[in-house]
N, C-alpha and C positions, 0 to 999 in steps of 0.2 A: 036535085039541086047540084051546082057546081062546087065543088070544095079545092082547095086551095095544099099543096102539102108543099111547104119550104124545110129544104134540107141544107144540112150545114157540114162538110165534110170536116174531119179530122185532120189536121195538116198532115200534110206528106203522105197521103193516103193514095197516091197517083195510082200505082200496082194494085193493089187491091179491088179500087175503085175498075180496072181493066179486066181485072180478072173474073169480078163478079157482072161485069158489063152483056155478056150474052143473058144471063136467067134474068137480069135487070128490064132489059129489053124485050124481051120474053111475055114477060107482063104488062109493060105498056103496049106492044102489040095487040093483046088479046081487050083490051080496052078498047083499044081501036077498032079491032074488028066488030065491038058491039056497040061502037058509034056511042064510046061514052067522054075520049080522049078529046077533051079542047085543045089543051100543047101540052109540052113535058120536054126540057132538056137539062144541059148542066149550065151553072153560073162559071167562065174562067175565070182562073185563078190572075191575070192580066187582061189586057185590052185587046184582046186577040180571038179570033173567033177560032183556032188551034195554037192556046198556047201552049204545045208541046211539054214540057222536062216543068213545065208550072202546076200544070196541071189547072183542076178544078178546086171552087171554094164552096160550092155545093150544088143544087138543084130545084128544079120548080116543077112540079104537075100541077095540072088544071083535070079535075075529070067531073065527068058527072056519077053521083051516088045517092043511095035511099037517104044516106043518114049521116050525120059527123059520126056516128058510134063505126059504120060502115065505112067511113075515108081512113079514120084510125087502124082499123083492124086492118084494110089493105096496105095503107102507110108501115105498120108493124111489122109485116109480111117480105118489105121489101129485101131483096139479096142484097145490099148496100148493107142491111141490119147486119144480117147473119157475116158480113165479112168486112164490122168495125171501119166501114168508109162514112158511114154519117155519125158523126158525134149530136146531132139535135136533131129534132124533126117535128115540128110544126104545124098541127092541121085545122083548115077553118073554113069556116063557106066563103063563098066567092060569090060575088053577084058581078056578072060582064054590063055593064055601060056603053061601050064605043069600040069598037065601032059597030 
C-alpha cells in the first residue's frame, strides 16, 4: 500500500537541511531502485521552485510499504531526524485516485 509521510521543517533549518541532503537522498534512491518511490521532494519555503536563502518548509513522500508500522519506522530513520531539520512528521496511507 501507498503511505503518505508529511514533514515539517524547523524554521531556519536551511544548513542542516543541506547537510543532511546527500544520506537524505540516499534513501529515497534506494526506494526507487525497488520501484516502491511514487514522488518525494521538498515543500518551499516561498513560491518558487529554488527559493534560495528561504529555504524549505518541509517535505512529501509518497512510497509504497508492507505496513503503516513499516512507513513509520522508515519515516523515523530519516537523516532529516538525526540532523533536527524536521520538527513533525506525519505518516498515513495514501490511496492515489487521478490520474
Amino acid at each position: 500500500m501507498l503511505y503518505a509521510i508529511i514533514s515539517q521543517d524547523h524554521p531556519n533549518s536551511l544548513e542542516k537541511r543541506l547537510q543532511a541532503r546527500p544520506a537524505h537522498l540516499s534513501r529515497l534512491e534506494e526506494l526507487k531502485n525497488q520501484g516502491r518511490l511514487f514522488v518525494a521532494g521538498p515543500h518551499p519555503s516561498i513560491d518558487s521552485e529554488a527559493p534560495g536563502s528561504a529555504g524549505f518548509s518541509g517535505s512529501l513522500v509518497i512510497a509504497e510499504f508492507d505496513s503503516l508500522d513499516a512507513a513509520q519506522t522508515w519515516a523515523d530513520n530519516d537523516p532529516y531526524i538525526d540532523a533536527n531539520v524536521y520538527s513533525q512528521v506525519t505518516v498515513k496511507p495514501f490511496k492515489k485516485v487521478l490520474p
